[in-house]
N, C-alpha and C positions, 0 to 999 in steps of 0.2 A: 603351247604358247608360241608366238609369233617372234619370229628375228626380231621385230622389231620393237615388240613389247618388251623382247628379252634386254633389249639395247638401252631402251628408257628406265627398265629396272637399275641396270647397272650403273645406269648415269645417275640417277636418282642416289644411290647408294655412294655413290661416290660425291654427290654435292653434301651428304651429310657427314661422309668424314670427311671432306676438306672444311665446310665447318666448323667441327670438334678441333680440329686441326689449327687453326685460322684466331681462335674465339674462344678465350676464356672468361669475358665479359658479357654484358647482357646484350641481348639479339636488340641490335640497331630498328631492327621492325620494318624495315625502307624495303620496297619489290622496285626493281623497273624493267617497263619493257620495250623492247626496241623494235623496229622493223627499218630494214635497211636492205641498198641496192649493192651487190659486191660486186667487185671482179674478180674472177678468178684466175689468176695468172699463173698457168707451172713451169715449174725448173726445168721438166722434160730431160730428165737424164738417163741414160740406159747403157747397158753392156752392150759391146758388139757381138755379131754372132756371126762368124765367117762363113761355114756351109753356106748362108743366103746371103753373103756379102754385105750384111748391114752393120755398117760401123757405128764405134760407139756417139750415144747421144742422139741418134736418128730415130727414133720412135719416139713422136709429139701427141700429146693430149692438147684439145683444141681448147683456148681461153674463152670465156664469157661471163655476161654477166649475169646473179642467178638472185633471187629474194632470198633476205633471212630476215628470222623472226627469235630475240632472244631475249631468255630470261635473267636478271640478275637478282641476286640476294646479299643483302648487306648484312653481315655478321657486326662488325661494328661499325662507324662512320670511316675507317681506313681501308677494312677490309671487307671482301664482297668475293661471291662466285657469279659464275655466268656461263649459261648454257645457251648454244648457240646451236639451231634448226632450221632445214631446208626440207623441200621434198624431195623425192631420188632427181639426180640430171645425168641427163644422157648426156656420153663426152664420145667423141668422132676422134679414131684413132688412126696418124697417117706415118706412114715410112717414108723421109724425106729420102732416104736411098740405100740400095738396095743390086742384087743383080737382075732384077727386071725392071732398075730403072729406078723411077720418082718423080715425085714424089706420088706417094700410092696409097689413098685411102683403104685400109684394111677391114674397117668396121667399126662398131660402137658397143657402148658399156653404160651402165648404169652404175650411179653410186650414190649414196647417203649418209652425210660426211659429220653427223655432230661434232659438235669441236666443247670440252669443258673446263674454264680455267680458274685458278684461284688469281685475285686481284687485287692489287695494291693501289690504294687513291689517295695521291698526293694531295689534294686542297678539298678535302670535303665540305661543302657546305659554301664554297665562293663561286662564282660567276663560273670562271674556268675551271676545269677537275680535269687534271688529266691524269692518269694514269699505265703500268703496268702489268702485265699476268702473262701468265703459264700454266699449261696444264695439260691435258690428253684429249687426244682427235682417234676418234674410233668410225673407221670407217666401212660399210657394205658395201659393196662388191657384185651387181647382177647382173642377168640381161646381157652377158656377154654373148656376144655376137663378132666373131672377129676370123677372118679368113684371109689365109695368101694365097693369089691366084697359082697355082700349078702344083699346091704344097700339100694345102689344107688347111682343118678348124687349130685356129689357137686359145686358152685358156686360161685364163686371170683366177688367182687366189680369191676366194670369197670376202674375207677379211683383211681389215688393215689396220692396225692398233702403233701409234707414234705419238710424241710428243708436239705440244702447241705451247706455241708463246707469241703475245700482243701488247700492242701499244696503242692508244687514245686519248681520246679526251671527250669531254660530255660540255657542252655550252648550254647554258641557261637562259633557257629565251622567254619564259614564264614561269608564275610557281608550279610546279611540279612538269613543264616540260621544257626538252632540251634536244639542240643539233648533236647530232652523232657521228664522230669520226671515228675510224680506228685500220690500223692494220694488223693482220694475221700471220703467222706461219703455222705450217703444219706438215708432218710427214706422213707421206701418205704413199707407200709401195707395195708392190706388187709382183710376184713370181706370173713370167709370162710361160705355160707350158703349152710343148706337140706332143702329142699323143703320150702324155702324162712326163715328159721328161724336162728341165728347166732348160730354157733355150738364152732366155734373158731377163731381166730385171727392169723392170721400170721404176723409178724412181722420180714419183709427178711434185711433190714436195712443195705446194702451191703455196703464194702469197694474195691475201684476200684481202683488200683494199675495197672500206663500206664507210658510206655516208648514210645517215637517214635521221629517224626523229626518234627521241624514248619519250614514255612517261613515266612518272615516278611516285609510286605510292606512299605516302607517309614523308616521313621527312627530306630535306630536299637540299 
Protein backbone atom coordinates (compact mmCIF):
# COMPACT_ATOMS: atom_id res chain seq x y z
CA UNK A 1 0.00 0.00 0.00
CA UNK A 2 1.08 3.48 -1.07
CA UNK A 3 1.87 6.55 1.43
CA UNK A 4 -0.62 7.96 0.04
CA UNK A 5 -3.46 5.47 0.09
CA UNK A 6 -2.33 4.94 3.52
CA UNK A 7 -3.02 8.84 4.20
CA UNK A 8 -6.55 8.68 2.51
CA UNK A 9 -7.31 5.53 4.69
CA UNK A 10 -6.57 7.54 7.69
CA UNK A 11 -8.33 10.55 6.74
CA UNK A 12 -11.12 8.61 5.80
CA UNK A 13 -11.19 6.92 9.35
CA UNK A 14 -10.96 9.83 10.80
CA UNK A 15 -13.91 11.81 9.00
CA UNK A 16 -15.97 8.97 10.46
CA UNK A 17 -15.23 9.30 13.94
CA UNK A 18 -15.50 13.06 13.99
CA UNK A 19 -18.79 12.12 12.69
CA UNK A 20 -19.82 9.77 15.47
CA UNK A 21 -18.43 12.45 17.37
CA UNK A 22 -20.21 15.54 15.96
CA UNK A 23 -23.85 13.68 15.37
CA UNK A 24 -26.08 12.10 17.27
CA UNK A 25 -28.98 12.98 15.02
CA UNK A 26 -29.97 11.96 11.58
CA UNK A 27 -27.26 12.54 8.74
CA UNK A 28 -28.13 16.14 7.21
CA UNK A 29 -27.57 14.14 3.77
CA UNK A 30 -25.81 17.78 2.27
CA UNK A 31 -21.97 16.86 0.15
CA UNK A 32 -20.29 20.14 -0.93
CA UNK A 33 -17.61 20.66 -3.09
CA UNK A 34 -15.27 23.26 -3.37
CA UNK A 35 -12.47 24.17 -5.52
CA UNK A 36 -10.48 27.21 -4.67
CA UNK A 37 -7.17 29.27 -5.37
CA UNK A 38 -5.05 29.63 -2.00
CA UNK A 39 -2.16 31.30 -0.85
CA UNK A 40 0.06 29.97 0.95
CA UNK A 41 1.73 32.06 3.51
CA UNK A 42 4.46 30.60 6.13
CA UNK A 43 5.41 31.68 9.59
CA UNK A 44 9.02 30.61 8.60
CA UNK A 45 10.36 30.19 11.97
CA UNK A 46 13.48 28.31 12.77
CA UNK A 47 16.18 27.56 15.37
CA UNK A 48 19.45 29.07 14.83
CA UNK A 49 22.29 26.98 14.29
CA UNK A 50 25.81 28.70 15.07
CA UNK A 51 28.57 26.23 13.50
CA UNK A 52 27.02 27.95 10.10
CA UNK A 53 26.02 31.12 11.49
CA UNK A 54 22.53 30.99 10.81
CA UNK A 55 20.38 32.68 13.20
CA UNK A 56 17.19 32.13 14.38
CA UNK A 57 14.20 32.67 11.94
CA UNK A 58 16.47 32.70 8.73
CA UNK A 59 15.40 29.61 6.80
CA UNK A 60 12.10 30.69 4.58
CA UNK A 61 9.92 28.35 2.68
CA UNK A 62 8.84 30.33 -0.50
CA UNK A 63 4.84 31.61 -0.37
CA UNK A 64 2.47 30.92 -3.33
CA UNK A 65 -0.45 30.21 -4.57
CA UNK A 66 -1.59 26.42 -5.06
CA UNK A 67 -5.29 24.66 -6.20
CA UNK A 68 -7.47 23.03 -3.65
CA UNK A 69 -10.20 20.86 -4.17
CA UNK A 70 -12.45 19.95 -0.98
CA UNK A 71 -14.87 17.71 0.36
CA UNK A 72 -17.53 18.65 3.02
CA UNK A 73 -20.05 16.51 4.72
CA UNK A 74 -22.83 17.82 6.79
CA UNK A 75 -23.67 15.64 9.82
CA UNK A 76 -26.26 17.85 10.73
CA UNK A 77 -27.41 21.46 9.37
CA UNK A 78 -24.71 22.98 12.08
CA UNK A 79 -22.30 20.63 11.86
CA UNK A 80 -20.12 19.42 8.97
CA UNK A 81 -16.46 17.90 8.30
CA UNK A 82 -14.23 18.86 5.57
CA UNK A 83 -11.31 17.56 3.87
CA UNK A 84 -9.09 19.54 2.14
CA UNK A 85 -6.65 18.35 -1.17
CA UNK A 86 -4.01 19.39 -3.26
CA UNK A 87 -1.32 17.62 -5.24
CA UNK A 88 2.32 17.45 -3.83
CA UNK A 89 4.04 21.45 -4.40
CA UNK A 90 7.33 21.80 -4.49
CA UNK A 91 8.59 24.72 -1.99
CA UNK A 92 12.27 26.54 -2.83
CA UNK A 93 14.05 26.61 0.41
CA UNK A 94 16.39 29.98 0.99
CA UNK A 95 18.93 31.01 3.98
CA UNK A 96 18.31 34.55 4.36
CA UNK A 97 21.89 34.49 6.30
CA UNK A 98 24.33 32.65 7.06
CA UNK A 99 28.21 32.57 7.15
CA UNK A 100 28.49 32.44 3.36
CA UNK A 101 26.33 35.20 3.33
CA UNK A 102 22.57 35.59 1.75
CA UNK A 103 20.62 35.20 1.07
CA UNK A 104 21.12 31.52 -0.37
CA UNK A 105 18.83 29.36 -2.11
CA UNK A 106 19.62 25.81 -0.74
CA UNK A 107 17.17 23.68 -2.56
CA UNK A 108 13.57 22.35 -2.71
CA UNK A 109 11.02 19.91 -1.14
CA UNK A 110 7.94 18.37 -1.93
CA UNK A 111 4.98 18.25 0.18
CA UNK A 112 1.30 17.02 0.38
CA UNK A 113 -0.49 18.76 3.07
CA UNK A 114 -4.20 17.48 3.60
CA UNK A 115 -5.66 19.39 6.12
CA UNK A 116 -9.17 17.71 7.95
CA UNK A 117 -11.50 19.72 10.14
CA UNK A 118 -14.66 19.32 12.14
CA UNK A 119 -16.97 22.50 11.58
CA UNK A 120 -19.35 24.58 13.19
CA UNK A 121 -22.02 26.67 10.97
CA UNK A 122 -23.42 29.48 12.35
CA UNK A 123 -26.57 30.39 9.93
CA UNK A 124 -27.22 27.19 8.06
CA UNK A 125 -29.64 27.53 5.51
CA UNK A 126 -29.32 31.71 5.00
CA UNK A 127 -27.67 33.59 2.32
CA UNK A 128 -24.60 33.98 4.48
CA UNK A 129 -23.07 30.89 6.55
CA UNK A 130 -20.16 31.53 8.03
CA UNK A 131 -18.53 29.45 9.93
CA UNK A 132 -15.70 27.82 12.31
CA UNK A 133 -13.35 24.37 12.49
CA UNK A 134 -10.59 22.63 13.67
CA UNK A 135 -9.00 19.66 13.18
CA UNK A 136 -5.64 17.77 11.94
CA UNK A 137 -3.10 18.64 8.89
CA UNK A 138 -1.09 15.60 8.18
CA UNK A 139 1.47 16.43 6.09
CA UNK A 140 4.23 14.32 3.51
CA UNK A 141 7.32 15.29 3.24
CA UNK A 142 9.44 14.18 -0.30
CA UNK A 143 11.66 15.08 -2.97
CA UNK A 144 14.00 16.54 -0.66
CA UNK A 145 16.59 17.87 -2.30
CA UNK A 146 18.44 20.38 -0.11
CA UNK A 147 22.32 21.36 -0.02
CA UNK A 148 24.82 23.95 1.55
CA UNK A 149 27.37 24.75 -0.61
CA UNK A 150 30.70 23.74 1.15
CA UNK A 151 28.82 21.51 3.84
CA UNK A 152 26.57 19.23 2.15
CA UNK A 153 23.17 17.23 1.73
CA UNK A 154 20.58 18.32 4.29
CA UNK A 155 17.38 16.19 5.39
CA UNK A 156 13.77 16.84 6.16
CA UNK A 157 11.59 14.41 8.38
CA UNK A 158 9.05 12.59 6.08
CA UNK A 159 6.17 13.41 8.16
CA UNK A 160 4.34 16.03 9.70
CA UNK A 161 1.14 15.54 11.85
CA UNK A 162 -0.26 19.19 13.72
CA UNK A 163 -3.19 20.79 14.42
CA UNK A 164 -5.57 22.94 11.94
CA UNK A 165 -8.05 25.56 12.69
CA UNK A 166 -10.38 27.88 10.14
CA UNK A 167 -12.62 30.39 9.66
CA UNK A 168 -15.29 31.19 6.49
CA UNK A 169 -18.10 31.64 5.27
CA UNK A 170 -20.04 30.14 2.06
CA UNK A 171 -22.36 32.90 0.07
CA UNK A 172 -25.09 31.80 -1.75
CA UNK A 173 -25.25 32.71 -5.19
CA UNK A 174 -27.60 30.06 -6.52
CA UNK A 175 -29.58 27.11 -5.39
CA UNK A 176 -27.15 24.81 -4.58
CA UNK A 177 -24.01 27.13 -5.34
CA UNK A 178 -21.87 29.39 -3.58
CA UNK A 179 -18.58 31.92 -3.28
CA UNK A 180 -15.95 30.53 -1.02
CA UNK A 181 -14.03 32.25 1.49
CA UNK A 182 -11.98 30.95 4.28
CA UNK A 183 -8.81 31.14 6.11
CA UNK A 184 -6.56 28.34 7.44
CA UNK A 185 -3.94 27.60 10.00
CA UNK A 186 -1.96 24.58 10.24
CA UNK A 187 1.24 23.20 11.80
CA UNK A 188 3.34 22.09 9.75
CA UNK A 189 7.33 21.23 11.01
CA UNK A 190 10.05 19.74 10.39
CA UNK A 191 13.42 18.31 11.93
CA UNK A 192 16.17 19.61 9.43
CA UNK A 193 19.19 16.86 9.76
CA UNK A 194 23.31 16.64 8.57
CA UNK A 195 24.33 13.55 8.13
CA UNK A 196 21.45 12.14 10.39
CA UNK A 197 22.04 14.65 13.42
CA UNK A 198 19.19 17.61 14.15
CA UNK A 199 20.82 20.79 13.25
CA UNK A 200 17.53 22.94 13.26
CA UNK A 201 13.87 22.88 13.14
CA UNK A 202 11.75 24.52 10.90
CA UNK A 203 8.80 25.50 11.84
CA UNK A 204 6.67 26.65 8.22
CA UNK A 205 3.06 26.86 10.26
CA UNK A 206 1.26 28.31 7.10
CA UNK A 207 -1.74 30.50 6.87
CA UNK A 208 -3.86 29.60 3.72
CA UNK A 209 -5.98 32.28 2.63
CA UNK A 210 -8.89 30.61 -0.46
CA UNK A 211 -11.42 32.03 -2.45
CA UNK A 212 -13.27 29.91 -5.04
CA UNK A 213 -16.89 28.50 -5.71
CA UNK A 214 -18.67 25.12 -4.01
CA UNK A 215 -21.55 23.13 -4.89
CA UNK A 216 -23.83 21.75 -2.79
CA UNK A 217 -25.62 18.43 -2.91
CA UNK A 218 -28.81 18.06 -1.35
CA UNK A 219 -30.02 20.68 0.91
CA UNK A 220 -28.69 24.00 0.82
Amino acid sequence: MSRFDSMLRLAATTVLALGMTAAHADDDGSWEVRLRAVRLTPSNKSDAYSPLGIPADAIHINGKWIPDLDFEHFFTPHWSSELLLTYPQKQRVTVEKSALGGPTVIGTFDHLPPTLTLKYNFLPGRVFQPYIGAGLNMTLISKTNLSVPTVGRLDLETWSFGPAAQAGFDYKLADHWFLSADVKWAMIRSDIRFEGTKISEARIDPFLFGIGVGYRFGPS
